[in-house]
N, C-alpha and C positions, 0 to 999 in steps of 0.2 A: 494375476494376469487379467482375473476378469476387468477389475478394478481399474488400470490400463486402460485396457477398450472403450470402459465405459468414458473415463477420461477425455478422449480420443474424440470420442462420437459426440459428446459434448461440446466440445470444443470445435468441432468440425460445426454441427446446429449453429452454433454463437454466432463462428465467423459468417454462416451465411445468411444468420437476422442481420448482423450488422452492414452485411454487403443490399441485403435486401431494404433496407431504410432509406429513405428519399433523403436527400443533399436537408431540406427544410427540416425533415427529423431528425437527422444529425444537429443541425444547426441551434434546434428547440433547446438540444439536449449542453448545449455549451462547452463541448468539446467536438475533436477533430475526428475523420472515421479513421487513421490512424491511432489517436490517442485511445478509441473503443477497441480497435483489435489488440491492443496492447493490453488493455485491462483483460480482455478475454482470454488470454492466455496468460495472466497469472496463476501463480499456484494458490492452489485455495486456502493454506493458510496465512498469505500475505495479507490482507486488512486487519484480520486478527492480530498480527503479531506488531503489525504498523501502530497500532492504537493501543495495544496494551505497552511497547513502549514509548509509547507519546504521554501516556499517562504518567508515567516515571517520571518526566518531565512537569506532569501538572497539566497536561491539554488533556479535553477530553473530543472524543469522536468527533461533534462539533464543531468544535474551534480547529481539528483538521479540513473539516469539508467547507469551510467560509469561503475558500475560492476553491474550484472543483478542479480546476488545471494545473492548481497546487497540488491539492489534493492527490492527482492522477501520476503525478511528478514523484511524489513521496510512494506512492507505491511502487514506482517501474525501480526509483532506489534501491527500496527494498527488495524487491523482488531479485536484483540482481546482485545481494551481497555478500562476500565472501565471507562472512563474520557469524553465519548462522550459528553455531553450535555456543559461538559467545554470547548468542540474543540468545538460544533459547534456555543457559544457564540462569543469565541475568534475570530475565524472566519468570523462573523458576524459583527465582528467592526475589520476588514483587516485591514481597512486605519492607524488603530492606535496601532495597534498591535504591542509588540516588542518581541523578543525573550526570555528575563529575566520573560516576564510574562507567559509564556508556559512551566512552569519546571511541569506541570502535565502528559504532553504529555511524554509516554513513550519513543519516536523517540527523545524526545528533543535533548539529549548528542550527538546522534546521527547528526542530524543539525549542532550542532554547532559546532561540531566538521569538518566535512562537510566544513561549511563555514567560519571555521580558529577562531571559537569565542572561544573555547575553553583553558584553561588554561591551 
């Protein structure tokens, strides 16, 4: 419960740094003050789980954030996929993991396109 709260209270802080940044700090930041509220409420294992399956693919962290609106895009995906318990199986067994078997993952096309596997 506590955990919750603090959640919460977080999350409450974020949106109001991001309400509190002037149009030009948004602007610096090259994204929209929508696309910041969006990040702000994700859950906080989505970057992690974005990246450790990008890597499956062969991308690393990087070569997700080349363009940051992409970037931003692959996370709000992720954040909203119904396939979780299949990411985090898959995930689970990294070592043997290949690309061809992650066509659940919404970001898939996305990867592999990414990392030239695409047809």
């Amino acid at each position: 419960m506590f955990e919750r709260l603090r959640m919460m209270f977080d999350l409450w802080r974020d949106q109001r740094e991001i309400e509190a940044l002037s149009d030009r700090e948004v602007e610096d930041l090259g994204v929209t003050r929508d696309q910041l509220r969006a990040f702000a409420r994700l859950p906080m294992d989505v970057p992690e789980r974005l990246t450790a399956m990008a890597a499956i693919f062969g991308l690393s962290e990087a070569d997700l954030k080349q363009n940051y609106a992409d970037y931003l895009e692959l996370l709000e995906v992720c954040a909203h996929c119904g396939a979780r318990r299949q990411c985090a199986e898959t995930l689970d067994s990294f070592a043997t993991a290949r690309p061809e078997a992650c066509g659940f993952c919404p970001n898939a096309g996305t990867y592999a396109q990414k990392a030239g596997l695409a047809a």
